[in-house]
C-alpha positions in Angstrom: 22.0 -124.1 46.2 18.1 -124.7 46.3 15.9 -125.0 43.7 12.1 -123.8 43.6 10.9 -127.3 42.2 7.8 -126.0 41.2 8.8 -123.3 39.2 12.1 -124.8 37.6 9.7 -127.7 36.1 7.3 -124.7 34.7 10.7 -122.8 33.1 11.6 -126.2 31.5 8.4 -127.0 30.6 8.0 -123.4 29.0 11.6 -123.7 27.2 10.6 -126.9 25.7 7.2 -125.5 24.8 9.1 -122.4 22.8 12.1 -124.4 21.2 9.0 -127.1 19.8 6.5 -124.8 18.7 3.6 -126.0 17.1 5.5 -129.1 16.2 4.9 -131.6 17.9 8.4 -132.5 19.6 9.8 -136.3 19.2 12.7 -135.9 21.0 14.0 -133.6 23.9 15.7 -131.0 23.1 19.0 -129.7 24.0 18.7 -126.2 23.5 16.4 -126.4 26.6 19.2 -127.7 29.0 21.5 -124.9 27.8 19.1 -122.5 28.5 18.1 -123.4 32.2 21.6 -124.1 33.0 22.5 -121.1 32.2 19.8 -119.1 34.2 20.5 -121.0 36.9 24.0 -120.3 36.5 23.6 -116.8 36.6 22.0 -116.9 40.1 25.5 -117.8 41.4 26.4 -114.2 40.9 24.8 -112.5 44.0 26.1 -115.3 46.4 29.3 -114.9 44.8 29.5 -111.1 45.9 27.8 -111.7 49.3 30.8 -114.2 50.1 33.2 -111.2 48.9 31.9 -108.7 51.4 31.5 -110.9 53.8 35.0 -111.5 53.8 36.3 -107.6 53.7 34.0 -107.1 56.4 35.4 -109.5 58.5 39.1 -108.1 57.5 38.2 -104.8 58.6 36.9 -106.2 61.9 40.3 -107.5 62.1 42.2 -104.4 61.4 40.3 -102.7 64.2 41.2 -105.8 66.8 44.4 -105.2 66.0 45.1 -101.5 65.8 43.8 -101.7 69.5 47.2 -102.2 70.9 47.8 -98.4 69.3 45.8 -96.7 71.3 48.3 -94.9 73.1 49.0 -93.2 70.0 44.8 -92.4 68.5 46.2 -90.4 65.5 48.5 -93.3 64.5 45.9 -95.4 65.0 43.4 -93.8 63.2 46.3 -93.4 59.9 47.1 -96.8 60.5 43.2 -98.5 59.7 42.4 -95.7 57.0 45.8 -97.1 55.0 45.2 -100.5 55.4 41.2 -99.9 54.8 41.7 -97.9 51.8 44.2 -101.5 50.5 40.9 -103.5 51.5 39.0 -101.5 49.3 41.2 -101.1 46.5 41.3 -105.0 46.2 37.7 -105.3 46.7 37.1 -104.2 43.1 39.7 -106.1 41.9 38.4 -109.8 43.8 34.8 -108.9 42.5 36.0 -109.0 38.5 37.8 -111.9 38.9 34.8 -113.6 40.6 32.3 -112.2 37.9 35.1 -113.6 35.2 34.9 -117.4 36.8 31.1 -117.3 36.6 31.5 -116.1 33.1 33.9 -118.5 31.9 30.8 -121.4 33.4 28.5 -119.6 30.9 30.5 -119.7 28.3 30.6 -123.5 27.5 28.2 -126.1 28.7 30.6 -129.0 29.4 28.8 -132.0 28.8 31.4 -134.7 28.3 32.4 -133.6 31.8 33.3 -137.5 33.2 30.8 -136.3 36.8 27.8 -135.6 34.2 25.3 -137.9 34.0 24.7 -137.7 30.5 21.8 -138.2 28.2 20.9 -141.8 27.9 21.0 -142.1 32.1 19.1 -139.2 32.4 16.2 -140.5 30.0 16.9 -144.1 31.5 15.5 -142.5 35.3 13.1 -139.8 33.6 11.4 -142.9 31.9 11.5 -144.7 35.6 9.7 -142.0 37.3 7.1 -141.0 34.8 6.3 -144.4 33.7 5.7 -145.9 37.0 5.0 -149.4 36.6 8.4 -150.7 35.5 11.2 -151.4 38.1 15.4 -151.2 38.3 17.1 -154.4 37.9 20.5 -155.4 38.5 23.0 -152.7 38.1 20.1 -149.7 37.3 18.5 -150.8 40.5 22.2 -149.1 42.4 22.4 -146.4 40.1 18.4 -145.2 41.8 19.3 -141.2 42.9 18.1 -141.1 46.5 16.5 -137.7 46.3 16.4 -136.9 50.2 17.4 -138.3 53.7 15.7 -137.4 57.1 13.9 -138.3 60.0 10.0 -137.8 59.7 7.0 -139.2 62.5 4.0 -140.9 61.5 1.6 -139.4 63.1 -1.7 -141.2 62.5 -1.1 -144.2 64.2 -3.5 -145.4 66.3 -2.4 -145.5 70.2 -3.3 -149.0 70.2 -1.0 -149.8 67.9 2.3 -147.9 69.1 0.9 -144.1 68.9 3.1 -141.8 66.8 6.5 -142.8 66.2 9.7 -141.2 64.4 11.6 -142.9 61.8 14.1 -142.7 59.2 12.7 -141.8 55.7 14.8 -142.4 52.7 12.9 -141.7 49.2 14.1 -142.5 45.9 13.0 -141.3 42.5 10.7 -144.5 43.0 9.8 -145.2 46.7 9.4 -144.0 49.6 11.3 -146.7 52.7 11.7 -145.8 56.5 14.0 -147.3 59.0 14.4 -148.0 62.6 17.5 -145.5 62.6 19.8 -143.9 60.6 21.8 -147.0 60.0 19.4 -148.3 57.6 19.6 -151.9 58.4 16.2 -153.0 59.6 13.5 -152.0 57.3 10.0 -150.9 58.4 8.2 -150.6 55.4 8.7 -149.3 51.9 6.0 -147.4 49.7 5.8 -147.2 45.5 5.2 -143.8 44.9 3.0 -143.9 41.9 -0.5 -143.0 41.8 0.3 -140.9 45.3 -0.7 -137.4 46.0 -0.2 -135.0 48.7 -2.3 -132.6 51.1 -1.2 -130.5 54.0 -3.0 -131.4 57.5 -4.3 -129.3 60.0 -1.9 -130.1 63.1 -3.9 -128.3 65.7 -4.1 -125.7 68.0 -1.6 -127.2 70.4 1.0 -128.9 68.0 4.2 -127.6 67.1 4.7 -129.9 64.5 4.2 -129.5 60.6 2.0 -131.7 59.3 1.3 -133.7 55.6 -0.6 -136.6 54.1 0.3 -138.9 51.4 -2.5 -140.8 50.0 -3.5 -142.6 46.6 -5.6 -141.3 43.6 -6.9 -144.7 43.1 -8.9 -144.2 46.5 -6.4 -147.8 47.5 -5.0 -148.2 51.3 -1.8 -146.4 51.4 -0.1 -147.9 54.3 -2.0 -150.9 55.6 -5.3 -150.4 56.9 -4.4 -146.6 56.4 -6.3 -144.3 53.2 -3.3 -141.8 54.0 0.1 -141.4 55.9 0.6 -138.8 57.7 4.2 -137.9 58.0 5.3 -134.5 60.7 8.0 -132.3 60.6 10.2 -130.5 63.1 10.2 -127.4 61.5 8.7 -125.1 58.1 12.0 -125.7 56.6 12.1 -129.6 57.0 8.7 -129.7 55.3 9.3 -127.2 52.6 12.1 -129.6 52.0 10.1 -132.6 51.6 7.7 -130.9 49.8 10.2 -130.2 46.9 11.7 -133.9 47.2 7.9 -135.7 46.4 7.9 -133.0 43.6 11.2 -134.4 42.3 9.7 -137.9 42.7 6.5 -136.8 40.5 4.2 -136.5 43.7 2.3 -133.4 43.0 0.2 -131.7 46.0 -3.6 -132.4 45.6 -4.4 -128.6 45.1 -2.7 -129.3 41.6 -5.4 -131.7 41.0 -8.3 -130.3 42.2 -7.7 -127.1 40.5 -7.0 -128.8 37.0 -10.8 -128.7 36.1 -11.3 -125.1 37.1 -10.5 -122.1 35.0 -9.3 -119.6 37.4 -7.0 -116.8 36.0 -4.9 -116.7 38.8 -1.1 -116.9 38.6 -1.0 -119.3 41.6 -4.0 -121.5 40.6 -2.4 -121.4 36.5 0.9 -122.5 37.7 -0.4 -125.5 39.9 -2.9 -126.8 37.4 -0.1 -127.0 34.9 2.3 -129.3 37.0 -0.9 -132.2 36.6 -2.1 -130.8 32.8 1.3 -132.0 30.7 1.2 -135.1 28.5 3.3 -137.7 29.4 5.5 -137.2 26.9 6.2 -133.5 27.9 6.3 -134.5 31.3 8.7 -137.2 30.4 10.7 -134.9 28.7 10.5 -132.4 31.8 12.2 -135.1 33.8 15.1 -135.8 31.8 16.3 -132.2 31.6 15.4 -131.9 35.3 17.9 -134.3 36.2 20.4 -133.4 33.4 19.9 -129.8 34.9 20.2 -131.5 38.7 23.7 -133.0 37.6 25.8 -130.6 36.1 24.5 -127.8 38.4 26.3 -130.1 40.7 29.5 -130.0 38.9 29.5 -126.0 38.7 28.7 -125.8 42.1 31.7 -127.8 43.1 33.9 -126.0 41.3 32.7 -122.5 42.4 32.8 -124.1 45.8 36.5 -124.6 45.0 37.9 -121.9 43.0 35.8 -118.8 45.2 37.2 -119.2 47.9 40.7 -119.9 46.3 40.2 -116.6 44.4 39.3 -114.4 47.7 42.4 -116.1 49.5 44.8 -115.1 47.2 43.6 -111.7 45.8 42.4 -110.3 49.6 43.6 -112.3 52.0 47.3 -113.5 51.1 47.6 -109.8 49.2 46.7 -107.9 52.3 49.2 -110.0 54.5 51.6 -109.1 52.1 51.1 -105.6 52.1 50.8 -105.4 55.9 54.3 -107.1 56.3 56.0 -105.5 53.3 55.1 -101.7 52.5 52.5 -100.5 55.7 55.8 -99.0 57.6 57.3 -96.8 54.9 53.1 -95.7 53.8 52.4 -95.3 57.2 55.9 -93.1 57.3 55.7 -91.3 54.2 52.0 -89.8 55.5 53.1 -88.0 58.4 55.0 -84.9 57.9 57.3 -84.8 61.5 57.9 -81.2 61.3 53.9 -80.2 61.2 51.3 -80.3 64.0 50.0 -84.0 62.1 52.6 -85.5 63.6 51.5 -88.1 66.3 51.3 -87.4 69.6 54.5 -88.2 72.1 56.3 -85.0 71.8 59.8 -83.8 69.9 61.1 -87.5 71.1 58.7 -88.9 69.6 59.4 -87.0 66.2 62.5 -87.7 66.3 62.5 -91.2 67.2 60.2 -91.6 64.5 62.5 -89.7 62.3 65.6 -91.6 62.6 63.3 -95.2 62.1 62.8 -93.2 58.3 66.3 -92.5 57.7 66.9 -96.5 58.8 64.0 -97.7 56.9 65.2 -96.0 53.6 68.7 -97.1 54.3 67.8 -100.9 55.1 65.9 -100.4 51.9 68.6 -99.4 49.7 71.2 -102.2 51.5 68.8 -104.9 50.2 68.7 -103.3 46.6 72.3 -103.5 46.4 72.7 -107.0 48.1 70.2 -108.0 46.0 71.8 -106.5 42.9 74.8 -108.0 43.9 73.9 -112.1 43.9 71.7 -111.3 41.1 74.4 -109.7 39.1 77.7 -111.2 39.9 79.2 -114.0 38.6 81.8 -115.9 40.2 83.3 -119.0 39.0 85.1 -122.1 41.0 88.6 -122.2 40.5 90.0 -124.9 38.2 91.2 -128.5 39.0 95.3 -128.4 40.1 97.0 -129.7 36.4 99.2 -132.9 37.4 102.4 -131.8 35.6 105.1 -133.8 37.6 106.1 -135.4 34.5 107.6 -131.5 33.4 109.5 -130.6 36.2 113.5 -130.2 35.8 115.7 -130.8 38.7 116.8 -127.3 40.5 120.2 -125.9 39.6 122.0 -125.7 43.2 125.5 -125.2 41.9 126.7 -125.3 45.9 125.2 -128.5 46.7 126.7 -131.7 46.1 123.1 -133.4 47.3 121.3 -132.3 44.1 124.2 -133.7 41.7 124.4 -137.3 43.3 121.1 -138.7 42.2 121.5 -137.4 38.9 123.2 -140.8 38.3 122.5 -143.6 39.8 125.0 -146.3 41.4 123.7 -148.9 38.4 124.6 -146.9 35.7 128.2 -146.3 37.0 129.3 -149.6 37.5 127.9 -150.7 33.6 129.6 -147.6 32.5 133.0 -148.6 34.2 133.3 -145.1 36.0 134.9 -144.7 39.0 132.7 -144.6 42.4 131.6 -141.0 43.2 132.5 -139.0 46.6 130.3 -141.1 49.6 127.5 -139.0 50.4 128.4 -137.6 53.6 131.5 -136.2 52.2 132.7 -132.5 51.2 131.3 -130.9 48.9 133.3 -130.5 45.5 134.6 -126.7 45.3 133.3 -124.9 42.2 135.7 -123.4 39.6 135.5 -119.7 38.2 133.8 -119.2 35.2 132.4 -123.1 35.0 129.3 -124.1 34.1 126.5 -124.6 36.5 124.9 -127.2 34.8 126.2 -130.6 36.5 127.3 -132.6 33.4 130.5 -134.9 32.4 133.6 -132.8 31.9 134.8 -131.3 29.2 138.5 -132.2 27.1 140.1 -129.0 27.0 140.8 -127.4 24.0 144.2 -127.6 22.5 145.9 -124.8 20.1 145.7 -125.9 16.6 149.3 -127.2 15.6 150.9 -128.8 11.8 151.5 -131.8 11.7 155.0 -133.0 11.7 156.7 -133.8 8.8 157.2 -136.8 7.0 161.7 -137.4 6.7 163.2 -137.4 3.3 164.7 -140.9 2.9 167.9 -138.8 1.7 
């Protein structure tokens, strides 16, 4: 975003003026910055809503590209790009309040501890630099210099003796002006202070194409050389409107600011250049230092529009209307035609039908999802538990007919210390079961035996 140099300087010039009053102001006040920043702030808005229809136009273009492959089927087609237009549409509203809600949230708090903001003491430190002229950058201020502009310029007054005209590289600072053999910047022609220095525009003639200015000194002192002024062309009107507002961000003023400082026209034009060359220095210190606090957090907010505008088109148009498209355009562009009326679109009763049965399957895919979705959203299944090692509570099984299960149910050491006779061999036959026994393979039982008196003692008769 350009600025008009001329006229930013007069609005901060004016805001100091106002906040002062008829005091005379010691230092610059802040209220100033605050004030321009947020004017120029609010120019943001219209490029902001240029960028927006720009980008629905170019959607619509889209839309049309694409419903081209439909135009077997013109009343289709024509349904199709109203539905999706009328989505375009609906979002556009929606993309411009969000837009106008990023540039208000910038206006609503002037973030000056931002860690990209120059801040206050710099700002003076290079406003002091310009304005005062004679002093110069050492050591580490001498890197922090703001190159103001870049670009290839021709001297033109030259002498063809000497080389005739001749383009170089230009780079100016807030306190010289240097020029190069090329844009590498590593052999230095020549490089020219930029106090005491003026500017006029030059007649380039009939036949040139060029654009045409002169830089020369107040003092009536050579400029460059054996030169009273350095002519310096441009390629185009734009180039040298360009350099134009660069020297004014350096503190060279054109010479019709000058000139016109001792007359007393009433003119707009001829008030506002006289007052660029009829400030004090102190003003016109002060000027500087909120022109460059101005210069560097304008920079910050036009990053981050630069960043979050496009980010906000992209996901309110862009990304929304993708998703509509992919998601809901069949069952709207469904739902508008009525297959039993003469809307319907052209191809005939197979047609209709066709198109009918891809609504009955739309709805029905529809409703499977729901459910498959209500299903893994809602049921809960859990892993079946770890197998419990309980080999220490099994019990031998009860095979009354088999002598195999009774056999290890002792083993051969136990016998002998027991003194108990050897049991069958294992291969031999099994041991036939009694009636009525029990099936639990102990020791046997002593019968019973009927309850009887003892004998009696003899008489020793």
């Amino acid at each position: 975003m350009e600025f008009d140099e001329k006229e930013l300087r007069k609005e901060i010039s004016y805001a100091i003026k106002n906040i002062h009053g008829i005091r005379t102001g010691l230092f610059t006040p802040d209220m100033a910055f605050e004030t321009i920043v947020k004017r120029q702030i609010g120019k943001i808005k219209e490029p902001c809503h240029k960028c927006v229809d720009m980008v629905i136009s170019e959607l619509v273009n889209t839309v049309r590209q694409c419903t081209q492959k439909l135009a077997q089927y013109p009343m289709l087609r024509e349904e199709m790009e109203r539905i999706v237009t009328q989505h375009i549409r609906d979002r556009e509203s929606r993309t411009k309040e969000q837009v106008l809600l990023l540039i208000d949230v910038e206006l609503s708090y002037m973030n000056t501890n931002h860690e990209d903001f120059i801040g206050f003491a710099n700002a003076q430190q290079r406003s002091a630099q310009k304005v005062g002229g004679g002093k110069k950058a050492t050591g580490n201020q001498q890197d922090e210099i703001m190159v103001i502009r870049k670009g290839w310029l021709t001297i033109n007054n030259i002498g063809i003796m000497k080389g005739g005209a001749k383009e170089y590289w230009f780079v100016m600072t807030a306190e010289s002006l240097s020029w190069y053999k090329d844009d590498e910047e590593k052999e230095k022609k020549y490089m020219l202070q930029v106090d005491n220095l003026k500017l006029r525009d030059v007649d380039a003639g009939f036949m040139s194409r060029k654009h045409i200015f002169a830089l020369f000194n107040t003092e009536q002192r050579n400029v460059y050389k054996d030169y009273r002024q350095l002519e310096l062309a441009c390629e185009t009107q734009e180039d040298l409107d360009g350099w134009k507002a660069s020297f004014l961000r350096a503190g060279v003023y054109p010479e019709r600011a000058a000139v016109r400082t001792h007359t007393s026209d009433t003119s707009d034009e001829n008030g506002s250049d006289s007052f660029m060359n009829s400030m004090d220095p102190q003003l016109e210190r002060q000027v500087e230092t909120i022109r460059s606090l101005v210069d560097s957090y304008m920079g910050i907010v036009n990053k981050t529009v630069r960043d979050l505008i496009p980010k906000t088109i992209m996901h309110l148009m862009v990304n929304n209307t993708k998703e509509y498209i992919n998601l809901e355009l069949l069952g709207a562009q469904l739902l508008y035609f009525d297959l039993g009326d003469q809307n319907s679109p052209d191809g005939g009763p197979e047609q209709a039908n066709t198109l009918d049965e891809m609504l009955r399957m739309y709805y029905a895919l529809r409703e499977a999802l729901n459910i498959i979705g209500d299903i893994s959203t809602t049921t809960i299944t859990t892993a079946m538990p770890p197998p419990v090692d309980d080999s220490w509570l099994q019990v031998p099984c009860h095979q009354p007919h088999s002598s195999e299960t009774r056999a290890p149910s002792r083993s051969p050491s136990t016998s002998r210390l027991r003194g108990s006779a050897p049991g069958p061999p294992p291969g031999g036959p099994p041991v036939p079961s009694r009636p009525g026994a029990s099936p639990d393979p102990g020791p046997p039982q002593v019968p019973s035996r009927p309850n009887r008196a003892p004998p009696g003692v003899p008489s020793g008769k």
